[in-house]
N, C-alpha and C positions, 0 to 999 in steps of 0.2 A: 644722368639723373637716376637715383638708386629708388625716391621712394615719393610720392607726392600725393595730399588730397586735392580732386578737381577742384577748382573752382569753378562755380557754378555759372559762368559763360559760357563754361566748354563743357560743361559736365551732360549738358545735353545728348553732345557729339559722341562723347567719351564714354559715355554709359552705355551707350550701346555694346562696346569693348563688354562690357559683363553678358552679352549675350550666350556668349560661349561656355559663361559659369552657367548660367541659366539652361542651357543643352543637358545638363544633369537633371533637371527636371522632365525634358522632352522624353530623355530615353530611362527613365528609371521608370516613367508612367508605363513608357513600353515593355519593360524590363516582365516577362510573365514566369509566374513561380507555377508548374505545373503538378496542381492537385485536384484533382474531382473535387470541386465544392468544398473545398476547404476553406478556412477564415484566412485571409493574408491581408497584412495594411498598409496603409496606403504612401506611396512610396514618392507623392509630389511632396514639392519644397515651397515654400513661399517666400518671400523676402518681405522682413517688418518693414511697416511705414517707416519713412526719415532714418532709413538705415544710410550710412555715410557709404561712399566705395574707394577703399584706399588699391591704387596701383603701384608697384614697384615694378622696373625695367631699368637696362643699361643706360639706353637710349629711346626717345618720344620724339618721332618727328610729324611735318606737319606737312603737304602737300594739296597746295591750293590748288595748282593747275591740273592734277586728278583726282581732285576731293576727295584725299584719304589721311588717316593718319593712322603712322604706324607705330609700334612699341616694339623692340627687339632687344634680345639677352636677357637670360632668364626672367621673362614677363612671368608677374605675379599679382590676379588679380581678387582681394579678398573682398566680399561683398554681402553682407548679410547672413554670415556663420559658411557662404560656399565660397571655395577657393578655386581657380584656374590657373596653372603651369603648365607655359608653351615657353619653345625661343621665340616664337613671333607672332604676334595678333595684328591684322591688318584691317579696317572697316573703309568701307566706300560707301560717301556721303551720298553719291547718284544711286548706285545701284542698290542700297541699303542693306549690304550683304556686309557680314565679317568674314574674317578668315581667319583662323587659329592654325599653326604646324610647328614640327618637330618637337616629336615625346611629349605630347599635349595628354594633361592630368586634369582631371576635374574631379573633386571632393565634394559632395553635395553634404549638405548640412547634417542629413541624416545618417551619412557616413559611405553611399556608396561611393565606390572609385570607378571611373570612365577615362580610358587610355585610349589614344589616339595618334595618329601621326599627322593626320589633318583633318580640320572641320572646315564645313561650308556652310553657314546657316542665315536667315532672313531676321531682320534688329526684329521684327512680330513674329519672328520663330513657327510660321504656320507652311515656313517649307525648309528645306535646309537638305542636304549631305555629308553623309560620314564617310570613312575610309577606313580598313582593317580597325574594324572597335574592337576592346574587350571592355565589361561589365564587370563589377563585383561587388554582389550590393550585400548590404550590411549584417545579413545572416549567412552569409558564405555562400551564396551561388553567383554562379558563372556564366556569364555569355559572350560570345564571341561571334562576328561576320564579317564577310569578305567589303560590305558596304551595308548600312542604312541609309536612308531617304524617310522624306516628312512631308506629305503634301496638305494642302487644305487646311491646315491644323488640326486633325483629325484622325488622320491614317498614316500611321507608322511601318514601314517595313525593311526590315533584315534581309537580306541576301544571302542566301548558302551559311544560314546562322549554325549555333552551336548552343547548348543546353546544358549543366552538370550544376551538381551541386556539392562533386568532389572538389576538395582543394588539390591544387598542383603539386607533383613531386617537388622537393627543394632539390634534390640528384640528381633527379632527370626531370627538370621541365617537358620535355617535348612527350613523354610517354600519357600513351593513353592513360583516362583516371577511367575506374574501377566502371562509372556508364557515363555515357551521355545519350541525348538527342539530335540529331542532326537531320535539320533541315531545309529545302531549299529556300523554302522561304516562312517568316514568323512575321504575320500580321497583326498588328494592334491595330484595334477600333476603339479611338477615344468616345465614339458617344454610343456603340453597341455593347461599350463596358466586355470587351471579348478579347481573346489572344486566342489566333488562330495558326496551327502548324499544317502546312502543305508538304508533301512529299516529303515524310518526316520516317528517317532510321533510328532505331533504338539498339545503342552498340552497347556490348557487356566483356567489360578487359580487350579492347577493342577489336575485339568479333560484332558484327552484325547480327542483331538474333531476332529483329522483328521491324514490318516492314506496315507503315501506318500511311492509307493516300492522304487522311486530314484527322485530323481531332484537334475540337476547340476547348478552353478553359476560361475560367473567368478573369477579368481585367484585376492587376493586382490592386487597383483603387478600390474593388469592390472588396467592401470583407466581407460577404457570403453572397450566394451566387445556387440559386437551382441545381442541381443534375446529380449523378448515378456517383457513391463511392467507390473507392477501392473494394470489391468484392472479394469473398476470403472461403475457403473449402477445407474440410477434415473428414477425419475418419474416427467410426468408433463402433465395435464390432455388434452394438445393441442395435446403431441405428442406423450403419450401412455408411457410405459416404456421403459429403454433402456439400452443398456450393449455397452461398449466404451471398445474396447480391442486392445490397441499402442503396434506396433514392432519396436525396436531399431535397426539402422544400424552404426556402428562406421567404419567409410570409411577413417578415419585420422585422426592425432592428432590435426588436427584443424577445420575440416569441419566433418558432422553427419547428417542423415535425419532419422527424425518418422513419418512413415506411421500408422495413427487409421483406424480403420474400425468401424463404431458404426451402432447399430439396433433400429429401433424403432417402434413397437409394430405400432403405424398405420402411418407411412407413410416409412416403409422399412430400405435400407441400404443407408446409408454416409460415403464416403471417403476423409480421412483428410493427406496429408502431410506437413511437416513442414520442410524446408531443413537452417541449422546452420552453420553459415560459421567465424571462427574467426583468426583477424591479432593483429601484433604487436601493429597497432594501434587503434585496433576497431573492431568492428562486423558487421553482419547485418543478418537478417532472413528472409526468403520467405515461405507462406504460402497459399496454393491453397485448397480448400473443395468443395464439390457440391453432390448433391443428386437428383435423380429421386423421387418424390414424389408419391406414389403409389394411394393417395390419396387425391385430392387437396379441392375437395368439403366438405368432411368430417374435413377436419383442418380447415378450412373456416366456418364451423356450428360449432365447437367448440369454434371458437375465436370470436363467434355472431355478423358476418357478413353474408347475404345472398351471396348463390354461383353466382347471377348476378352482385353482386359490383363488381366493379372497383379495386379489393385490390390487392398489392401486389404479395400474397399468394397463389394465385389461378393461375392466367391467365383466360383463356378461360374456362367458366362454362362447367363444363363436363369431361375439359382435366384431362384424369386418369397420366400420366406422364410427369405433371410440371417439368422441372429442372429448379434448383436453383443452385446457386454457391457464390466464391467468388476467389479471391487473394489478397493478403497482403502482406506489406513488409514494417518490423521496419528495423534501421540500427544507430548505430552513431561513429563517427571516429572523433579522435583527431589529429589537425592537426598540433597543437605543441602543449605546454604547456598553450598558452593563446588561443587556438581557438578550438572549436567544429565545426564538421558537424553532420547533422544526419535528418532522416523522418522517416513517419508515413505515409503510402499510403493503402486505403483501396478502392476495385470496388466489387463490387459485381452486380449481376444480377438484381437485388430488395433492395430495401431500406432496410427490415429488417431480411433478410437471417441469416446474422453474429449473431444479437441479439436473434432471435427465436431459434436456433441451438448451442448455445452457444459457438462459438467459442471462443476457450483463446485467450483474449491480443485482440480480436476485438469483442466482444458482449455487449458493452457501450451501454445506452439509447442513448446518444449523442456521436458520434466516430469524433476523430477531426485529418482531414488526414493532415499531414502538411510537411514540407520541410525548414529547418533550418540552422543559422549559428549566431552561441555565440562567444563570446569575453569578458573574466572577467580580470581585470589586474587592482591591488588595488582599487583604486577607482574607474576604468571606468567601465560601461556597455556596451554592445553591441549588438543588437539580430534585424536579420529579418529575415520573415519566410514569405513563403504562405502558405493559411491556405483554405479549407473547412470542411464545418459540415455537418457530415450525421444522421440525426436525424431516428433512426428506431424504426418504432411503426407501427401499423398497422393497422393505420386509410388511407381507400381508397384516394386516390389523388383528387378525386374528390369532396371530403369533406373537407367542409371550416375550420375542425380543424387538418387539413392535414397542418405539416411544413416542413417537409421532402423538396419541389419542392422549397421553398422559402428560403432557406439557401444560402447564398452569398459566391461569392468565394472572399477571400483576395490575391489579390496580387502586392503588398505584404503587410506587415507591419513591420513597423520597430519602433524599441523604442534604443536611447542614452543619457547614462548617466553618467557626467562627472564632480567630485567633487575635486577640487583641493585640492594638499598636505599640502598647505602652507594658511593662511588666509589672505582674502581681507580685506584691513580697518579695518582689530581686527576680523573679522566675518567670519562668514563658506558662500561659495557662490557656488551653487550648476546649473548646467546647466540640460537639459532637452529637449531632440527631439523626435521627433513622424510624424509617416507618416503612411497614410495606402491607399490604393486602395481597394476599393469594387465595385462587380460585382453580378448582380443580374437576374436570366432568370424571375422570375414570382414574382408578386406584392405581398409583404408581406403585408396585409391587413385584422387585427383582425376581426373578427366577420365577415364574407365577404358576409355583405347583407346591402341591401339598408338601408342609413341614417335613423336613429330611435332620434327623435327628443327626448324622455321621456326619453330615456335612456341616449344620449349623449357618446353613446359607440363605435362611429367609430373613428376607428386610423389606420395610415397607418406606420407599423413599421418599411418596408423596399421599397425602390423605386425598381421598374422594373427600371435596367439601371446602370448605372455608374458614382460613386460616387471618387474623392478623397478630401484627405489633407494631409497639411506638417505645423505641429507646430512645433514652438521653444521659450522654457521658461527659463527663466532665477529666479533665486532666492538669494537673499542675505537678510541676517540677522546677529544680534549679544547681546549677552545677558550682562546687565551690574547689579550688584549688590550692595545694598547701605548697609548704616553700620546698616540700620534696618532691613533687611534680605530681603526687595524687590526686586525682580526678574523684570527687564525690557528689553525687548527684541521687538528692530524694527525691522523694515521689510521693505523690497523692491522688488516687484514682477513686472515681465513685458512677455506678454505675445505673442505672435504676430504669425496667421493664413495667410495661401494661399488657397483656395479652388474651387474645380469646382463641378458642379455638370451637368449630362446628362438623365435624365428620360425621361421613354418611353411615350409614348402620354396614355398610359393606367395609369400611376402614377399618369401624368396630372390630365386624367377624375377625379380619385378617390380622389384628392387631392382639387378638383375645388367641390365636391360633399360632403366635408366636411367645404363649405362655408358657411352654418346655423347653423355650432355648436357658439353659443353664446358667448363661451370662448376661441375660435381661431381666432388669428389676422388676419383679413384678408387684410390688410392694404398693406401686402406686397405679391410679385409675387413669384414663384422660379428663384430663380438665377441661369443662370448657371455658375458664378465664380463669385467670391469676395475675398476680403482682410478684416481682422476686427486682431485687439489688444486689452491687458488690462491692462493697469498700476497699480498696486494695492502698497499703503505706508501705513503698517500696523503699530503696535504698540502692545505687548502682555504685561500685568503685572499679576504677581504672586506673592503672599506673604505666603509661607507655613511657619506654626504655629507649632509646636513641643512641645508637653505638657503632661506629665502623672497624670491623677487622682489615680492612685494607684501604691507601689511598683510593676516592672519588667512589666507593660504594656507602651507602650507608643502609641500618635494618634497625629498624621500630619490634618490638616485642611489649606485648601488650595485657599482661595478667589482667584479667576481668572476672568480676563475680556481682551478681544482681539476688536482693532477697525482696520477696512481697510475700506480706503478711496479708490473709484476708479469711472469710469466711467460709464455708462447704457452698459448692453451688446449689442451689434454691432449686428444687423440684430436676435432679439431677438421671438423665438418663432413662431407659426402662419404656412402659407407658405411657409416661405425664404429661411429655410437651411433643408436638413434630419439632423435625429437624429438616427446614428446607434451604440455610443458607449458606452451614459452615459441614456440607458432608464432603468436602475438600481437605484432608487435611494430612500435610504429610510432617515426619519432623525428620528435619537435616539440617547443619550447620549455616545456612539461612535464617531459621527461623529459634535457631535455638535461644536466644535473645531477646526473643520476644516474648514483650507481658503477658498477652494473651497470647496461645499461639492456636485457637480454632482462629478458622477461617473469615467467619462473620458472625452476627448476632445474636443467633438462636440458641447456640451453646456458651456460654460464659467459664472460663478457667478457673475454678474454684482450688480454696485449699493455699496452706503455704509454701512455698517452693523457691528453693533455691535453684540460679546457674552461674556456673563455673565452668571457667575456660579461658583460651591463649589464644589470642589474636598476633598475627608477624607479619609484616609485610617488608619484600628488603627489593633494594636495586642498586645496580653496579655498574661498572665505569664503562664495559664493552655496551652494555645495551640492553643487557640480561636483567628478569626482572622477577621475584616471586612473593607470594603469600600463602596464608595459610589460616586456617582455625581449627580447632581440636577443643572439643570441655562435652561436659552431661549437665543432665539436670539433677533434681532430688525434690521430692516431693515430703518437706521438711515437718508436714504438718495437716490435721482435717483429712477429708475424701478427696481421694484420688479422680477428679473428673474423668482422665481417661481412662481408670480402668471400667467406669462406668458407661459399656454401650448404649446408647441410642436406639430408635426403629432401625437407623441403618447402620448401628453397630460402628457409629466413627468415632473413631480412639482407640479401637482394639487394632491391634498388631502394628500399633503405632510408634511403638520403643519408649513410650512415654506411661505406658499402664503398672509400671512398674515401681520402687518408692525410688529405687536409683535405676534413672533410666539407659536405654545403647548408650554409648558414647558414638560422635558425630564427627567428622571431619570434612576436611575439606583442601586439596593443595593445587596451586596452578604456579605455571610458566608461564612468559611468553620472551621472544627473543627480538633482536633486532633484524634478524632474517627471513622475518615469517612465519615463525613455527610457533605454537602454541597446544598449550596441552594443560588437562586438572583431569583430579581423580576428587572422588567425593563419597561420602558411604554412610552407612550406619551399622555397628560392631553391637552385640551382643554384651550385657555388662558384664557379665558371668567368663563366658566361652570366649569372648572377640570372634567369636563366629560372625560372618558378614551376611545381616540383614537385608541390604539393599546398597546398591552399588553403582556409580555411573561413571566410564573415562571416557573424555574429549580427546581425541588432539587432531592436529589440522597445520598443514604446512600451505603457506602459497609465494608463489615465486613463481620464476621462467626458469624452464618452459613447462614444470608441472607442480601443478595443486594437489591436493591431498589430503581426505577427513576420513575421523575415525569415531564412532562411537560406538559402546558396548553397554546396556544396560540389564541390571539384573534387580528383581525382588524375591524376596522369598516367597513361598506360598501361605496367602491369607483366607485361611478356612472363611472366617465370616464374612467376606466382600465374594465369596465363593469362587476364590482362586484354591483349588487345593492343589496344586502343583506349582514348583519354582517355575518364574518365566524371565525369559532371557534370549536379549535381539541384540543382534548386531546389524550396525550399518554401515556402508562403506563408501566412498564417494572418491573420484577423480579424473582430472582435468590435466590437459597435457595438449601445448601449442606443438603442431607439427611445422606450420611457418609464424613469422609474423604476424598474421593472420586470424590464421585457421587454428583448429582448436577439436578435438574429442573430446566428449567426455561421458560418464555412468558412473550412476551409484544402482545399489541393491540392497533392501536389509531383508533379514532372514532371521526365523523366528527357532532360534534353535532347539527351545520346547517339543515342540509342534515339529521339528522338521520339515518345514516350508520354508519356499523363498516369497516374502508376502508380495515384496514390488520390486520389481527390477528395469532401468530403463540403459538404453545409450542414445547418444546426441553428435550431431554433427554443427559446427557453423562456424561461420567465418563474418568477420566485422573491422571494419574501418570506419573513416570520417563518415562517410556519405549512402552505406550501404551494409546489410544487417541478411545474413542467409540462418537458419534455423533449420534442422530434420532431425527428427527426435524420434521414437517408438519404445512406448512401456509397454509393462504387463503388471497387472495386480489381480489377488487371489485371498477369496477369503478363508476366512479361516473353517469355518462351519462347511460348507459345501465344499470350500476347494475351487470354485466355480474361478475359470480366467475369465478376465474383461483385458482385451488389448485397445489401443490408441495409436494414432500416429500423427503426427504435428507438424505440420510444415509453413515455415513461416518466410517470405521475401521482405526484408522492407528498404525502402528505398527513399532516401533524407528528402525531404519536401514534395517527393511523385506519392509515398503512402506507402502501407502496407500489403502485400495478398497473403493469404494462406489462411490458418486456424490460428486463433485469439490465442490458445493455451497450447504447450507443449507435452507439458504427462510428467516432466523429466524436471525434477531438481538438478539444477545445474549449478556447478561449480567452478566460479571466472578463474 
């Protein structure tokens, strides 16, 4: 008999026969994934009511006079998603014990696999014996023992077990994996929710390297479980070494808090809580730290600042116990389907507490605290937030390269955006709102020393005071194609501003004090409000070209030229308005295509202006693959917005203050073998002298990687660059085995003559296990001052990680 379902006279007797499928459930509950308090699930099976149990075997016999009945040749018993394969299952109706043997397979539903060569187990499974088990439950770990046993229904134990979370050689099975645990015995406690390891070795590439009499974990049915993480140590030359050792509290199935405690070799103890709170619709976290500093003058000479600055860091020269803190609190809730809430609120005691101390999720150069509300619903946009910046670095306050004090609060800004379903006049018409309020305590004021005529380097980037606006854009276009493949696409932009502005009489001064820069209008006052618009009727043609010089390549070439006609920008430049949102602004064959090409709102592109230029992109039969752009602009008509600077002078040395501006390029590779490589620049229209410059290229492969960058600008008197600067950086990676791996980059400021950062890195990584050693160095530019680091990281696939969170070292796979 190959295949039958009981019927249900014997199904009684014969069910039992699934018991053995059901031993998947005994030993996966046993089954423990070893990690300090970690989340793991729950790994029983259940079998659905009125599930049916189909058996297939050779042979079913029946045996009155020892009340047994046996199944043999490839028995196969499937029963509610779990399968058993043995050659023989044997049940005893007296003794009410089954027997499953040879090459006995159990699949449980959830997918672990249980290998056996024989079972012994009770039809109420609250005792039973196994024989040479292995385990492998459905995230790839391993277990393995000479025997398990079950008594009580309750307590589970392995014999001279085994532990990994390595997969098996396929070459060599029998070879050690990269670690295991090996112990004489691994208790589970069904109702202590516990897995307990006695006389337990931790082998590594099978050496012995740690010798444990017991440690327990939690039962993998529990997902969270009390006790002590993975504990993690680093170095870093400010603040000495340190050892960071977190206890877990699971207080509910939806709220938790992690108390750290970390040491540091010269400035003491730090205590960290984290408290995790989640709902149906969302979460949020609260975060408090702070530490007595045992030593505030000595972290102050380290960071090569005299103990009488003004820093942060210190307070009161002398004070031997600085305290420092912080609180925090991320959060976001969904408040249907089309709407988000959520922030980011960070206070700390000192600007750069969070950053020098590294706290997770707030140790940013730049922390952006803010306060939100999204709205996505097909086409539309919606988002406003308030927003500040806490820039932590630890330059004293009272140092003009101090921006920490000059960061603006927004409140708020708001961005809408709203693309109809259906087309206007044949064409896509696209709207666009923007609002922001900015508030400022102290005068954002580059270089913050009296007017330097030679240099031309005073800018004032942010007003003491209070600034708004409310734009709204409108856009329509539509693209028509002729029977010569011409691409024509008009355009209709309209733009339209409200603005005020309130600076403090200190703006004033500084802003009346920048009336001898030669290239700032001074024609006009500040305003404190105004109206200003911009009608722009474009027109964009394109004619891409489509042609192969050889079988299985083909290359697109793509003549393009774009004209918008519009007006002089409205109160342009000089005086008249702040510029706080488009002093970004660079031009390279990126942006050479664009309508607008400032950054954001505050400055508007006025004027008419033509761009021209050649777009290619080609690829070929081996794999090889390239593009390219090259064209200028021309400023065909009206005032040239960029040659008219700003407070911060943006648009000057921007290749665009010109009537015909650099020309732009731009060329890239990339191969089928890994390598890759572009050059990009901006040329001089006159000279082709090269204004600004950047090559990529980057090769990765076995057994070594390999990157390259070089960037160059000219020197921009009015951003108060008056010298060319130019850095290179160098990066590479190189497998010594399989494995193992070196690797270091360094860039180096060749200006300046420095090497600003430079690190190297060790580690080695497979399925199950992850070694890390790294050591930089970074150096700034002003003092020269080194800051070293060093990074050591273990981690180990389901045990966790030790060592420091970050390594220092860009690393290159």
């Amino acid at each position: 008999m190959r295949e039958a379902f009981l019927p249900s006279d014997r199904q009684a007797h014969l069910a039992r026969l699934y018991a053995a499928s059901a031993l998947a459930c005994l030993l996966a509950c046993g089954v423990p994934v070893p990690a300090f308090a970690q989340e793991v699930g729950n790994l029983a099976t259940t079998v659905p009511s009125g599930s049916q149990m189909l058996l297939a075997a050779d042979t079913l016999e029946y045996n009155n006079d020892n009340q047994t009945v046996t199944a043999v040749g490839g028995v196969q018993i499937d029963y509610g998603g779990n399968r058993l394969v043995a050659q023989k299952v044997v049940y005893n109706r007296n003794t009410k014990r089954m027997v499953a043997s040879g090459n006995v397979e159990i699949v449980n539903s959830d997918g672990t696999k249980i290998n056996s060569q024989h079972i012994d187990i009770t039809d109420d499974f609250a005792d039973g014996f196994v024989n040479a088990l292995r385990v492998e439950t459905v995230d790839k770990a391993y277990f393995a023992a000479e025997s398990a046993e079950r008594m009580g229904g309750v307590l589970t134990t392995f014999h001279n077990g085994v532990y990994t979370a390595c997969e098996p050689c396929e070459d060599k099975p029998d070879k050690a994996p990269t670690w295991r645990v090996k112990a004489r015995k691994i208790i589970w406690n069904g109702e202590k929710k516990t897995v307990r390891f006695e006389n337990a070795n931790f082998e590594f590439f099978g050496f012995p390297l740690a010798y444990l009499p017991a440690f327990e974990i939690a039962d993998p049915t529990v997902k969270r479980k009390s006790g002590f993480l993975i504990p993690s140590i680093g170095y870093n030359s400010h603040l000495g070494y340190s050892v960071k050792v977190p206890y877990y509290f699971a207080l509910s199935p939806t709220y938790d808090l992690t108390v750290t405690g970390s040491g540091y070799t010269k400035q003491g103890f730090l205590g960290e809580a984290e408290w995790r709170q989640r709902f149906n619709n969302g979460e949020y976290t609260f975060k408090v730290a702070g530490i007595q500093q045992q030593d505030p003058d000595a972290f102050l000479d380290a960071a090569g600042f005299p103990p009488s600055g003004n820093n942060v860091n210190s307070g009161a020269a002398g004070d031997p116990n600085k305290f420092r803190g912080m609180m925090g609190t991320q959060g976001q809730f969904a408040i249907n389907e089309r709407w988000n809430f959520g922030w980011d609120v960070l206070l700390q005691t000192d600007k750069n507490f969070s950053n020098t101390y590294n706290i997770a999720k707030y140790n940013s150069y730049v922390h952006q605290s803010s306060v939100y509300l999204t709205g996505l619903n097909d086409r539309n946009y919606f988002d406003v937030r308030a927003m500040h910046f806490e820039v932590q670095e630890n330059t004293p306050n009272d140092n003009a390269a101090a921006r920490s004090g000059q960061q603006p609060w927004v409140l708020p800004s708001l961005d809408y955006a709203y693309i109809p379903d259906t087309s206007v006049g044949g064409g896509q018409l696209s709207l666009n709102v923007n609002t922001r309020v900015i508030r400022r305590e102290d005068l954002d004021e580059a270089f913050n020393t009296p007017y330097d005529s030679s240099t031309l380097a005073q800018r004032v980037r942010g007003i003491e005071g209070e600034s708004g606006r409310l734009t709204a854009e409108a856009e329509w276009k539509r693209s028509f194609v002729t029977d010569d493949g011409l691409v024509l696409t008009p355009l209709l932009a309209f733009q339209g501003d409200v603005d005020y502005v309130r600076a403090s009489s200190a703006s004033l001064a500084a802003i009346q004090e920048m009336a001898a820069n030669p290239v700032i209008n001074t024609s006009e006052d500040m305003r404190s409000s105004f109206a200003r618009y911009m009608a722009t009727a474009g027109l964009e043609m394109s004619w891409p070209l489509l042609f192969s010089l050889a079988s299985g390549s083909s290359h697109v070439v793509e003549p393009m030229a774009q004209v918008f006609l519009r007006p002089n920008e409205q109160y342009v430049g000089g005086l008249s308005i702040p510029n706080e949102d488009a002093q970004s602004m660079v031009f390279d064959a990126t942006t050479l295509f664009e309508r607008d090409k400032f950054s954001g709102y505050d400055r508007i592109e006025g004027g008419s202006r033509a761009n021209v230029g050649l777009r290619y992109s080609g690829s070929y039969i081996n794999g090889w693959g390239t593009n390219a752009i090259f064209g200028q602009s021309y400023q065909i008509g009206g005032e040239n917005s960029f040659a008219a600077p700003d407070l911060v002078n943006v648009g000057a040395n921007s290749g665009l203050e010109t009537t015909k501006s650099d020309y732009v390029g731009l060329f890239g590779i990339t191969s089928p073998n890994g390598f890759a490589a572009s050059v990009s620049g901006r040329f001089d229209e006159q000279s082709f002298e090269i204004r600004r410059a950047e090559l990529k290229a980057a090769y990765s492969g076995l057994p070594v990687s390999l990157s390259a960058k070089y960037a160059f600008i000219q020197a921009q008197p009015l951003y108060g660059f008056t010298t060319d600067r130019h850095e290179v950086t160098l990066g590479a990676s190189t497998h010594l085995a399989e494995n193992w791996r070196v690797f270091g980059t360094g860039t180096y400021d060749l200006q300046e003559g420095l090497l600003v950062k430079d690190g190297v890195g060790f580690a080695y990584n497979d399925s199950c296990f992850t070694y890390l050693m790294t050591y930089a160095q970074s150096r700034d530019l002003n003092t020269r001052e080194v800051t070293q680091s060093i990074g050591f990281n273990l981690s180990f696939r389901t045990l966790g990680d030790f060592g420091s969170s970050s390594n220092g070292v860009d690393t290159i796979q």
